[in-house]
Biopython code that builds the backbone (N, CA, C, O; Angstrom):
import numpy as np
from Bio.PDB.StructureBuilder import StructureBuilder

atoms = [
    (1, "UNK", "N", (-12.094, -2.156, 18.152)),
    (1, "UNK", "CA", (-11.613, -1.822, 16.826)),
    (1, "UNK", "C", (-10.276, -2.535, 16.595)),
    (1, "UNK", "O", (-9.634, -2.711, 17.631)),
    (2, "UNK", "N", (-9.776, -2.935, 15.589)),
    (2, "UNK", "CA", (-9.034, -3.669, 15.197)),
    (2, "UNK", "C", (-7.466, -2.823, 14.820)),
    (2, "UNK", "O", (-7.512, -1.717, 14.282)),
    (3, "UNK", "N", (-6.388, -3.347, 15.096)),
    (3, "UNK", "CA", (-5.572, -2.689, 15.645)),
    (3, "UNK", "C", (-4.270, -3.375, 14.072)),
    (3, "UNK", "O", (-3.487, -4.060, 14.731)),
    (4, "UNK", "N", (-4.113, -3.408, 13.586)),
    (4, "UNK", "CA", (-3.045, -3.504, 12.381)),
    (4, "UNK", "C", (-1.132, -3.488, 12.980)),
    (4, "UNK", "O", (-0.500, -2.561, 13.485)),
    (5, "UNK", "N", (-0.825, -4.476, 12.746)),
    (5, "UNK", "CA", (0.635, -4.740, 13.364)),
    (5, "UNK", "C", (1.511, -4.526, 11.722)),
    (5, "UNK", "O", (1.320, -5.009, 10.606)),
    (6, "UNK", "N", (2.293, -3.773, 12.162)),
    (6, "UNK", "CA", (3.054, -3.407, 10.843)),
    (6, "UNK", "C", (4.697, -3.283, 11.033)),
    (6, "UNK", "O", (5.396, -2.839, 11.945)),
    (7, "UNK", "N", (4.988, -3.885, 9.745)),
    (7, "UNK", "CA", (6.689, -4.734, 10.403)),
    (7, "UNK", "C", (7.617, -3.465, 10.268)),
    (7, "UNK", "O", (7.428, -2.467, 9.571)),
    (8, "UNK", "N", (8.816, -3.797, 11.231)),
    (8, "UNK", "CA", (9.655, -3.001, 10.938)),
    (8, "UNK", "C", (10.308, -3.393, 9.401)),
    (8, "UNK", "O", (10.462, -4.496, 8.875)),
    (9, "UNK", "N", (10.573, -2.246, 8.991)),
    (9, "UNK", "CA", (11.237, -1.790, 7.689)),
    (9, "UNK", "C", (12.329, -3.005, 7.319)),
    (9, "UNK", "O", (12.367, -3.665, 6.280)),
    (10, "UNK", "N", (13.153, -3.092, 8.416)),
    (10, "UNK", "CA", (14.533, -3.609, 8.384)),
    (10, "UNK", "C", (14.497, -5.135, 8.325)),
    (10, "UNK", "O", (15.422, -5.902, 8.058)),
    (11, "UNK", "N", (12.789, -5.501, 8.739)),
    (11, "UNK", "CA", (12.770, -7.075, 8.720)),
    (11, "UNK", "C", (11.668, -7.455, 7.261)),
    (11, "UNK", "O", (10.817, -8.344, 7.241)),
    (12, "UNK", "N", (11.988, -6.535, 6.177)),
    (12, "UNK", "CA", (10.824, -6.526, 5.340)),
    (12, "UNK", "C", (12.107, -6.974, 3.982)),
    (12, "UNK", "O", (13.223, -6.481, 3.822)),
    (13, "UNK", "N", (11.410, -8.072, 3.168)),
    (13, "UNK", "CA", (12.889, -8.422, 2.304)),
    (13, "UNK", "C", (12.603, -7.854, 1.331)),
    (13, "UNK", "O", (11.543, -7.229, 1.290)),
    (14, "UNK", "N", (13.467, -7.899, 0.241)),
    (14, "UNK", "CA", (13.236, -7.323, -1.194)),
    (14, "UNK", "C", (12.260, -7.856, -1.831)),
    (14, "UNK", "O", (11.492, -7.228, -2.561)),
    (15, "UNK", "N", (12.208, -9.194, -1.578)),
    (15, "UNK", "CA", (11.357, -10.475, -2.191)),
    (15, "UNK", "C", (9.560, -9.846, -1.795)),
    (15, "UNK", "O", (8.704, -9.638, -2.655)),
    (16, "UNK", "N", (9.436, -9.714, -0.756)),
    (16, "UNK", "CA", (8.341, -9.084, -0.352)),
    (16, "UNK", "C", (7.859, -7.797, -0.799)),
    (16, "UNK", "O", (6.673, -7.588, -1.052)),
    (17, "UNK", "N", (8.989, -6.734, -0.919)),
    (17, "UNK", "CA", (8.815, -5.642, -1.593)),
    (17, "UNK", "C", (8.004, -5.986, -2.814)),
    (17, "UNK", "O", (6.804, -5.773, -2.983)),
    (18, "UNK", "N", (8.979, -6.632, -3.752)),
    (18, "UNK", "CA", (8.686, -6.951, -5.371)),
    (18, "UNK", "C", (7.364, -7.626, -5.092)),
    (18, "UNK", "O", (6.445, -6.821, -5.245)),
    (19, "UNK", "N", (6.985, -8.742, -4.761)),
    (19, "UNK", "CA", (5.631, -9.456, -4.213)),
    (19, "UNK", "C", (4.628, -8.067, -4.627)),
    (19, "UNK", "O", (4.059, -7.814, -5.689)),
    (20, "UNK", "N", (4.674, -7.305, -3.338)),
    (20, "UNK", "CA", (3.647, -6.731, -3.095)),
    (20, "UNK", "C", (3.490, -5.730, -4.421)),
    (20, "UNK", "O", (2.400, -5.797, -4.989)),
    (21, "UNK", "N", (4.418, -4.865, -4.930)),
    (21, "UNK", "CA", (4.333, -4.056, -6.291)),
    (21, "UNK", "C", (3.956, -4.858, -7.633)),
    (21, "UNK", "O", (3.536, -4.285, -8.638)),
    (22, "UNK", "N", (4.152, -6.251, -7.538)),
    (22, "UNK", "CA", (3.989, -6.968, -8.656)),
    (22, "UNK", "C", (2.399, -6.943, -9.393)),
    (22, "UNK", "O", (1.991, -6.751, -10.538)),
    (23, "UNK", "N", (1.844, -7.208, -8.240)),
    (23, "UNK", "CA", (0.063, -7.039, -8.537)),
    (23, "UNK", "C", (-0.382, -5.638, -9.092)),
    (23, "UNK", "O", (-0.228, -4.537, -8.565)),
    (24, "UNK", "N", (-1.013, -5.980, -10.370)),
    (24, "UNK", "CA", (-2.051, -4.391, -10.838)),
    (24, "UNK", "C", (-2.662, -4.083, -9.664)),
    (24, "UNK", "O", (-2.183, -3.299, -8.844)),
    (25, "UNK", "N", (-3.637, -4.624, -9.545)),
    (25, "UNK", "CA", (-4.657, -3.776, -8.433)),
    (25, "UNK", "C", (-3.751, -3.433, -7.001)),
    (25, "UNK", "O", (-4.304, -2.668, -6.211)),
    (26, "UNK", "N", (-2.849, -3.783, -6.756)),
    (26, "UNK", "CA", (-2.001, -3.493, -5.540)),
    (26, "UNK", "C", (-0.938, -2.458, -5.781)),
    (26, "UNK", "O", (-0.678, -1.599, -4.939)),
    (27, "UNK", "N", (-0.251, -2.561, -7.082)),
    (27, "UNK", "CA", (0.049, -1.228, -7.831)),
    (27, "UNK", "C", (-0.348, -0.593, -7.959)),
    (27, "UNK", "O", (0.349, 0.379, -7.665)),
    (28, "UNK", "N", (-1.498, -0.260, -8.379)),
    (28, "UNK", "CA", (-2.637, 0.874, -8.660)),
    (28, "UNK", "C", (-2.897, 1.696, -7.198)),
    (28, "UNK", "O", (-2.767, 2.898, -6.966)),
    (29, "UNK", "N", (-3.235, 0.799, -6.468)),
    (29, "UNK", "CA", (-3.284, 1.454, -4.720)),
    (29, "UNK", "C", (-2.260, 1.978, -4.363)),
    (29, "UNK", "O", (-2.484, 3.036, -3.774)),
    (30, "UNK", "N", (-1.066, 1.688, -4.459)),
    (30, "UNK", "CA", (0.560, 2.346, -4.495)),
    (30, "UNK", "C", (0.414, 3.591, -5.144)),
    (30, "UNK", "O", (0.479, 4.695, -4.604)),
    (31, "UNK", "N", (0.233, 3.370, -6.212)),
    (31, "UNK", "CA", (0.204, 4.607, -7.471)),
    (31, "UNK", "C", (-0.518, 5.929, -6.701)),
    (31, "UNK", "O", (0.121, 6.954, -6.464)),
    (32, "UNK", "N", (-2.368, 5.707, -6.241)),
    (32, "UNK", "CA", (-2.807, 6.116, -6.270)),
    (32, "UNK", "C", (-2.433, 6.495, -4.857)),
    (32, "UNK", "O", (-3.578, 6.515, -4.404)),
    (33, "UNK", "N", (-1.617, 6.829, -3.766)),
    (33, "UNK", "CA", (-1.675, 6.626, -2.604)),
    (33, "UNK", "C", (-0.218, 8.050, -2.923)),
    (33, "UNK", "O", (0.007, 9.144, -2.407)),
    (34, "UNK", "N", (0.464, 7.218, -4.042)),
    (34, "UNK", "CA", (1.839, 8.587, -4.511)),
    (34, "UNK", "C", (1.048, 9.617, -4.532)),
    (34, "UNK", "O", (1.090, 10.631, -3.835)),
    (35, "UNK", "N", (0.064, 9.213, -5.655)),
    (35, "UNK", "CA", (-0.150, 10.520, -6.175)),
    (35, "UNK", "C", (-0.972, 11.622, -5.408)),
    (35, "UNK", "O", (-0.902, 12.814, -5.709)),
    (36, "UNK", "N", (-1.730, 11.144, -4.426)),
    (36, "UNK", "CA", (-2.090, 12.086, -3.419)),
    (36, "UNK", "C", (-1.122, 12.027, -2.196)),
    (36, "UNK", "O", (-0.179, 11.278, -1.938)),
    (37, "UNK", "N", (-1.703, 13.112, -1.512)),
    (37, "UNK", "CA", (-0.560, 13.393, -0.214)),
    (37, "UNK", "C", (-1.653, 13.424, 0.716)),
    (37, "UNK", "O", (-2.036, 14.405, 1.354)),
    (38, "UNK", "N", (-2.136, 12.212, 0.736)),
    (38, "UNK", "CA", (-3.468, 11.999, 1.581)),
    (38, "UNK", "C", (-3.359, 10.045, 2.132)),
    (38, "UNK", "O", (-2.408, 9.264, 2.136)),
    (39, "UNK", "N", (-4.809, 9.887, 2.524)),
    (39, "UNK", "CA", (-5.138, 8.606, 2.849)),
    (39, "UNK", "C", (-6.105, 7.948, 2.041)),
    (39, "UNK", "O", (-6.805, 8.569, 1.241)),
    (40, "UNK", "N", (-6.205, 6.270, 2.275)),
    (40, "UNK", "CA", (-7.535, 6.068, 0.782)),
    (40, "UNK", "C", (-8.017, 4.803, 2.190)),
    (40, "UNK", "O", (-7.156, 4.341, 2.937)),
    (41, "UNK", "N", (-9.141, 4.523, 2.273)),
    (41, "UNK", "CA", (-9.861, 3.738, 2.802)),
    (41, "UNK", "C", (-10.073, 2.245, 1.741)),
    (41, "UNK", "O", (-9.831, 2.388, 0.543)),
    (42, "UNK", "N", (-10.547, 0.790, 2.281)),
    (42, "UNK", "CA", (-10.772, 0.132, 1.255)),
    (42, "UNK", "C", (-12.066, 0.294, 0.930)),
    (42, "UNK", "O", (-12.563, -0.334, -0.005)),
    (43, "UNK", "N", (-12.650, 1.026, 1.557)),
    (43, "UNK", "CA", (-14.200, 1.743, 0.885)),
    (43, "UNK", "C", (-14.201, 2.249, -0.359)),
    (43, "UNK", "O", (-14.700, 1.816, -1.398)),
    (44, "UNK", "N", (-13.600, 3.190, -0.135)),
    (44, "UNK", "CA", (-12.802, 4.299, -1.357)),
    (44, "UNK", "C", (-12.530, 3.693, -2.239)),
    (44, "UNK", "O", (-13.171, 3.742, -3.289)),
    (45, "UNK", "N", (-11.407, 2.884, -2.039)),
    (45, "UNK", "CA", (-10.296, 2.156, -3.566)),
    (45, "UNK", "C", (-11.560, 0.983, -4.086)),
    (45, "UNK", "O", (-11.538, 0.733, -5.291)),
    (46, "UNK", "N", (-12.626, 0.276, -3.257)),
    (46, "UNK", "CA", (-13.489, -0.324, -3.685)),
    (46, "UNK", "C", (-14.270, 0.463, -4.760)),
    (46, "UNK", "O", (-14.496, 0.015, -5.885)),
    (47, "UNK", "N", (-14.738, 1.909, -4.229)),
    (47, "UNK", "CA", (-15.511, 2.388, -5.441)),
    (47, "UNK", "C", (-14.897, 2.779, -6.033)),
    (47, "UNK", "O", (-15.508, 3.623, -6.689)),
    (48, "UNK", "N", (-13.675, 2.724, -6.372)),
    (48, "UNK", "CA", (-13.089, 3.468, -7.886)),
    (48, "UNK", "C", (-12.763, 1.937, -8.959)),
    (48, "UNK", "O", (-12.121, 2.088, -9.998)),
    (49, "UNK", "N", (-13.236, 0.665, -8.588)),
    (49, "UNK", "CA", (-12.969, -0.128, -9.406)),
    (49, "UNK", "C", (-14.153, -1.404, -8.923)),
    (49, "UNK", "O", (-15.100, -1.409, -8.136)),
    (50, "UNK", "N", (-13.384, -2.705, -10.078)),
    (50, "UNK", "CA", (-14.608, -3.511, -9.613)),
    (50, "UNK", "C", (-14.063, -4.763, -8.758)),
    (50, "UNK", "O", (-14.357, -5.946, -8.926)),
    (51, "UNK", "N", (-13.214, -4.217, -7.820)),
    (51, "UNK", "CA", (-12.475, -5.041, -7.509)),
    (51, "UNK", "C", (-13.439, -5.495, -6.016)),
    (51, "UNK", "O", (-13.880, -4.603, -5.291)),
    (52, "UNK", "N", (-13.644, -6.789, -5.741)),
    (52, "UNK", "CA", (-14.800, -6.858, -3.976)),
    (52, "UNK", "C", (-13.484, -6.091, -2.895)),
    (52, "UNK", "O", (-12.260, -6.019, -2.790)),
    (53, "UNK", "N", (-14.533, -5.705, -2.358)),
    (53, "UNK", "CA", (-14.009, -5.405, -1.090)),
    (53, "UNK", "C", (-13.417, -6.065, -0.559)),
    (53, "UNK", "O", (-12.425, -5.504, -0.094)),
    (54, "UNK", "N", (-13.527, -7.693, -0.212)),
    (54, "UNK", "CA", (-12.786, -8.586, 0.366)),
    (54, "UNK", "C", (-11.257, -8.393, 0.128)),
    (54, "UNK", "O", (-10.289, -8.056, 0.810)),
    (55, "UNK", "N", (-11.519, -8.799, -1.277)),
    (55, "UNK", "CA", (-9.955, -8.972, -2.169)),
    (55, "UNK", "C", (-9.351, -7.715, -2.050)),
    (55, "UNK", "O", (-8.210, -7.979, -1.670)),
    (56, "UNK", "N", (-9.462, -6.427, -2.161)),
    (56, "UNK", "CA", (-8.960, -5.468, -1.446)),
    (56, "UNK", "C", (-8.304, -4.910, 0.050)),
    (56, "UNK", "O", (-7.471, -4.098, 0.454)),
    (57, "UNK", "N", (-9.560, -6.224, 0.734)),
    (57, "UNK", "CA", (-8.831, -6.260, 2.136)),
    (57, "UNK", "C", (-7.667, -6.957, 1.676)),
    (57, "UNK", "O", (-6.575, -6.400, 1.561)),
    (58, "UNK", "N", (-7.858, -8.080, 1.428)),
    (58, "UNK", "CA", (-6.331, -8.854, 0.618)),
    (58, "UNK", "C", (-4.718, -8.108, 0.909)),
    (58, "UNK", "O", (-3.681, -8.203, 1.566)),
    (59, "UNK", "N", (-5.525, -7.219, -0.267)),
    (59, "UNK", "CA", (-4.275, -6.309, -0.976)),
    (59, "UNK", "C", (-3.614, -5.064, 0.278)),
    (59, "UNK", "O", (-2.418, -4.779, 0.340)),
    (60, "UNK", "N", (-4.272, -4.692, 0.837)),
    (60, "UNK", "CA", (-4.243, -3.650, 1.507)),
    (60, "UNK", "C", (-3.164, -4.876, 2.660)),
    (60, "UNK", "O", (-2.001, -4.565, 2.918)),
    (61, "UNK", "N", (-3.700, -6.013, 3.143)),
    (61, "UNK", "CA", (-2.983, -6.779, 3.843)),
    (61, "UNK", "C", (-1.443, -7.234, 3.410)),
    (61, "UNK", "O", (-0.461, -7.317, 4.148)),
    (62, "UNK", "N", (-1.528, -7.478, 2.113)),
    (62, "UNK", "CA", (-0.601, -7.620, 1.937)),
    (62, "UNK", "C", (0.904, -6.590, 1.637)),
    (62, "UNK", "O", (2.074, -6.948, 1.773)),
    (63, "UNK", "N", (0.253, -4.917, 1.094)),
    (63, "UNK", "CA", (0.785, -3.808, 1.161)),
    (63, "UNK", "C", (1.585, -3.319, 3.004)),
    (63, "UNK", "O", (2.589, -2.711, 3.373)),
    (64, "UNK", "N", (0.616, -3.903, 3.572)),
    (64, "UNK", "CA", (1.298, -3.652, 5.225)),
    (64, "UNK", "C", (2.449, -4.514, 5.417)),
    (64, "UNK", "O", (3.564, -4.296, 5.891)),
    (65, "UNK", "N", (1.974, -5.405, 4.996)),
    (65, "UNK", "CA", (3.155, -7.155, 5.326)),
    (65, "UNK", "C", (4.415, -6.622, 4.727)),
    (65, "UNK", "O", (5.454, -6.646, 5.388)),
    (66, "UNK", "N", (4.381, -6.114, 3.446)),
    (66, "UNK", "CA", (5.695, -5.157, 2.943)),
    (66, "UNK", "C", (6.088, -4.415, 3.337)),
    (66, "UNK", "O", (7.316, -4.345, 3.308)),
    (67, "UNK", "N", (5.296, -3.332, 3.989)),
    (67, "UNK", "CA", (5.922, -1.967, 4.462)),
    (67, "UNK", "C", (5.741, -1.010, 3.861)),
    (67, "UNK", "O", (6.367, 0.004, 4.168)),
    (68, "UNK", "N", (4.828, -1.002, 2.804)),
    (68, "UNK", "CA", (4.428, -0.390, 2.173)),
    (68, "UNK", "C", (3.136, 0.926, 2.367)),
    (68, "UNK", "O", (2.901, 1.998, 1.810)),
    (69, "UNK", "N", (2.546, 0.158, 3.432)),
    (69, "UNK", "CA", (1.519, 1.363, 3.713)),
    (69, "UNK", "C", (1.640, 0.958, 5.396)),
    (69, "UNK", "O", (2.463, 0.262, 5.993)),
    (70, "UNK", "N", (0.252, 1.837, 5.943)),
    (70, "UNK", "CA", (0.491, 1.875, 7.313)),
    (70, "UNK", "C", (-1.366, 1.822, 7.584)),
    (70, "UNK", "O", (-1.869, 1.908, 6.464)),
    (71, "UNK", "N", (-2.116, 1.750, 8.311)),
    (71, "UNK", "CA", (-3.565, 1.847, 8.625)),
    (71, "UNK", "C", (-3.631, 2.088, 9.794)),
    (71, "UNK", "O", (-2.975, 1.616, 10.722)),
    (72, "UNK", "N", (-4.694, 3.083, 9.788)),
    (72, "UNK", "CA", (-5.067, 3.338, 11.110)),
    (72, "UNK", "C", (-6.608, 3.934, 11.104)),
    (72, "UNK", "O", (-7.163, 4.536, 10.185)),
    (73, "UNK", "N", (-7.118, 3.599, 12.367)),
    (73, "UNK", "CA", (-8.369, 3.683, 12.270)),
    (73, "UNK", "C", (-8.961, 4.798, 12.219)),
    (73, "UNK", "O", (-8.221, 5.515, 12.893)),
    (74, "UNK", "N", (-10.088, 5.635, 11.749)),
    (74, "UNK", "CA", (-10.793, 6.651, 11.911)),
    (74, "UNK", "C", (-12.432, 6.568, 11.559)),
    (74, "UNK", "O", (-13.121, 6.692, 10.546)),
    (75, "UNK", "N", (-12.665, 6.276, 13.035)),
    (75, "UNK", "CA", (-14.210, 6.334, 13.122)),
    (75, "UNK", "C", (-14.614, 4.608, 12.440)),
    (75, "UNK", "O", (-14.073, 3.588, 12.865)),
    (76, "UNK", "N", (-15.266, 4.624, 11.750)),
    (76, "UNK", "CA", (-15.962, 3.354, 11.165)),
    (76, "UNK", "C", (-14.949, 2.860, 10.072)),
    (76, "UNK", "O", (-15.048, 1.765, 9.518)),
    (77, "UNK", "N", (-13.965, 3.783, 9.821)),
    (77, "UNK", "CA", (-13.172, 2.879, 8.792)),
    (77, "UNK", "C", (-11.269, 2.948, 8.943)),
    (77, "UNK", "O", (-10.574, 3.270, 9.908)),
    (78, "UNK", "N", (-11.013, 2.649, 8.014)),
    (78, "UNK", "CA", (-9.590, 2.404, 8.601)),
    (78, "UNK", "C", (-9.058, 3.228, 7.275)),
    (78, "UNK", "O", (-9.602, 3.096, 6.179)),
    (79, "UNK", "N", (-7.892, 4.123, 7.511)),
    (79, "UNK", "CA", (-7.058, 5.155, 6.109)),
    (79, "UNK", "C", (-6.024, 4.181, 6.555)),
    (79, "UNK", "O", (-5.716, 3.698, 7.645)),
    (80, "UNK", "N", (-5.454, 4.019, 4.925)),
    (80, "UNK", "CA", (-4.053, 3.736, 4.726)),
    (80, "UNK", "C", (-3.652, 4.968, 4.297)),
    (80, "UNK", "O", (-4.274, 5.994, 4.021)),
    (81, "UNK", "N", (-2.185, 4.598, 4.293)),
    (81, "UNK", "CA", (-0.733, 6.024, 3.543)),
    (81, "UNK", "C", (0.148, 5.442, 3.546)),
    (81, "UNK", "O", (0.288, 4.393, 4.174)),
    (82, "UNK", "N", (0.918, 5.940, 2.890)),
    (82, "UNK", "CA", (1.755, 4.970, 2.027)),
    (82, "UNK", "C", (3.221, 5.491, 3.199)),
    (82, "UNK", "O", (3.486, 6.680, 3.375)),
    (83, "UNK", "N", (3.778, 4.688, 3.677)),
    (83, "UNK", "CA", (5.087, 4.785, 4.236)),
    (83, "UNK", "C", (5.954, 5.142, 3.553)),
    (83, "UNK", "O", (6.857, 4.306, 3.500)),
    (84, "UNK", "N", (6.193, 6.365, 2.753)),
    (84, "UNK", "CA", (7.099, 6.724, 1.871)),
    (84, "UNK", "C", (8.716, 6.614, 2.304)),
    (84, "UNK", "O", (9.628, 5.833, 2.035)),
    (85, "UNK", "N", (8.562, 7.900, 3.174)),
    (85, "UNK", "CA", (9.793, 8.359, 3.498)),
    (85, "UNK", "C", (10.808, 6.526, 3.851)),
    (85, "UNK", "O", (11.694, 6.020, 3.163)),
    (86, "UNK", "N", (10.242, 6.063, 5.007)),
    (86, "UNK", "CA", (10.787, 4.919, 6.007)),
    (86, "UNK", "C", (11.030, 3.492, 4.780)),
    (86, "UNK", "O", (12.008, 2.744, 4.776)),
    (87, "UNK", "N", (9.585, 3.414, 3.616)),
    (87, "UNK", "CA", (10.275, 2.519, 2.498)),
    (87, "UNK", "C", (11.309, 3.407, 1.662)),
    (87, "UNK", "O", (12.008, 2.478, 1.255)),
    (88, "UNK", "N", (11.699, 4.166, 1.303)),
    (88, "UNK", "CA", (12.503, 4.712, 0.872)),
    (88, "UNK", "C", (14.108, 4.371, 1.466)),
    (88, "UNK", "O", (15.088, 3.904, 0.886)),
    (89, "UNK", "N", (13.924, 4.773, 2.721)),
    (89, "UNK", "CA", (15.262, 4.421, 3.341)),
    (89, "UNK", "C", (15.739, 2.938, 3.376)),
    (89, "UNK", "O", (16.905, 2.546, 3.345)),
    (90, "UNK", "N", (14.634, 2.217, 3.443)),
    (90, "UNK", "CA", (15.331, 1.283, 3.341)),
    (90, "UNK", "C", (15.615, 0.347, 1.747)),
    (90, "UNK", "O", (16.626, -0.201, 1.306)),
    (91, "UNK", "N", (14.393, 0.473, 1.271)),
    (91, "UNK", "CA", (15.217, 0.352, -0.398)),
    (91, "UNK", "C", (15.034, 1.467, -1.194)),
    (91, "UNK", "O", (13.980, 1.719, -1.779)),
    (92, "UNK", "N", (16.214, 2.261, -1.237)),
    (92, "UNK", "CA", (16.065, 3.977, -1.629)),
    (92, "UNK", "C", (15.823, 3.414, -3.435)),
    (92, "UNK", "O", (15.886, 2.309, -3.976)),
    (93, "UNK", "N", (15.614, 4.428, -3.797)),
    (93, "UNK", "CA", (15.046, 4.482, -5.541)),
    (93, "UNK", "C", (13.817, 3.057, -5.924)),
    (93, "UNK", "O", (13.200, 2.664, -6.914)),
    (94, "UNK", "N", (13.913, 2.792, -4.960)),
    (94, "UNK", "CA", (12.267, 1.559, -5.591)),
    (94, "UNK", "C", (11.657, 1.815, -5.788)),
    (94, "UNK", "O", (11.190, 1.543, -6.893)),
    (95, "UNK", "N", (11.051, 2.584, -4.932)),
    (95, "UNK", "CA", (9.572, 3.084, -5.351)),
    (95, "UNK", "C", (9.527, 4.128, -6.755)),
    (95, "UNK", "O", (8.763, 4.092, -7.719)),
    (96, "UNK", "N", (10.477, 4.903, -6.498)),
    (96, "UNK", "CA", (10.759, 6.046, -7.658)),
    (96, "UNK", "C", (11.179, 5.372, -8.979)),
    (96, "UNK", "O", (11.314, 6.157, -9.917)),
    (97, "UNK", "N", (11.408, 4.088, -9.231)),
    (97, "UNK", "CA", (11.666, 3.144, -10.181)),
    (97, "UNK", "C", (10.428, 2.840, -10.564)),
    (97, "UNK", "O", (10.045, 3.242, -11.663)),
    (98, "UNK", "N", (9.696, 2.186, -9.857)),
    (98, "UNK", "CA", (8.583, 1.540, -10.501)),
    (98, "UNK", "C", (7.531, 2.368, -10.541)),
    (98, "UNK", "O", (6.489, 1.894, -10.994)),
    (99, "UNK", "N", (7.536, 4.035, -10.009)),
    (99, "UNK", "CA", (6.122, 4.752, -9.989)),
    (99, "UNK", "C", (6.499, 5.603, -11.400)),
    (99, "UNK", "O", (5.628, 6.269, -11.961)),
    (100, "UNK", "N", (7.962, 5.514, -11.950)),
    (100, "UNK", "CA", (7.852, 6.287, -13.227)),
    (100, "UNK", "C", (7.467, 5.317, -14.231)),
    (100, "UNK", "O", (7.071, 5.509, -15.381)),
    (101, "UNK", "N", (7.654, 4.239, -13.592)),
    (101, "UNK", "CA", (6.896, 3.403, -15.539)),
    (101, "UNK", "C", (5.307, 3.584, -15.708)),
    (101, "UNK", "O", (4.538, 3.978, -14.831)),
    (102, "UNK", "N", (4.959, 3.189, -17.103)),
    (102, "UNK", "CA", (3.634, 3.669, -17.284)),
    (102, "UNK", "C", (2.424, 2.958, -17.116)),
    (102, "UNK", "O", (2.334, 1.733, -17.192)),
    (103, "UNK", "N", (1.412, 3.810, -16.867)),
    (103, "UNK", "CA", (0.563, 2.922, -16.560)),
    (103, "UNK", "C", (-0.258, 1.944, -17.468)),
    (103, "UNK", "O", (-0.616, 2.278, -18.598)),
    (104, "UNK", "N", (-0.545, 0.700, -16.913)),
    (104, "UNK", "CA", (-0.725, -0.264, -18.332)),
    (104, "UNK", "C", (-2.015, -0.498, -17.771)),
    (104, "UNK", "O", (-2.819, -1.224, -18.355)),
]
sb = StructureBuilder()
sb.init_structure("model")
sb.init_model(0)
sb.init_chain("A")
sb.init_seg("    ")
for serial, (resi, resn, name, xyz) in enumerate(atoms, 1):
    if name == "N":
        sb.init_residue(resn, " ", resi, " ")
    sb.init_atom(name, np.array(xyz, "f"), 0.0, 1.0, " ", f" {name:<3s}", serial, name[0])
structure = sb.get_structure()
């Protein structure tokens, strides 16, 4: 099973932050990841849109590369969650910036 390397916080730049929030469909996974106090699979976030699975792996790849989420395996698939607390500390009010604007 495939094992996900995820950066420390402190080596993750702003530039990367913004990157990764910039994308709808990678926003939307952010969004949707706040708004529960749970995990979402790219199974999952696949059936709630028409986005391929591939390109979701994408996104989900590129959400880790930020610091933004975390994956780990369970059984046949892999849950992300969103690294709140640890992105927070290191760029405090970001996330809480961009999860109050609206959704477009």
């Amino acid at each position: 099973m495939t094992r996900y390397s995820h950066p420390r916080l402190n080596d993750v730049s702003l530039e990367a932050a913004l990157h990764a929030l910039a994308d709808p469909c990678r926003f939307a996974i952010v969004r949707r990841l706040a708004g529960q106090a749970g995990e979402l699979s790219c199974q999952s976030a696949a059936q709630a849109g028409a986005v391929p699975k591939s390109t979701l792996s994408n996104h989900f790849k590129i959400l880790r590369g930020a610091g933004l989420i975390r994956t780990r395996p369970a059984g046949r698939e892999y849950l992300s969650s969103l690294r709140r607390e640890e992105f927070d500390a290191r760029f405090p009010g970001l996330l809480d910036t961009v999860l109050r604007q609206p959704q477009g």
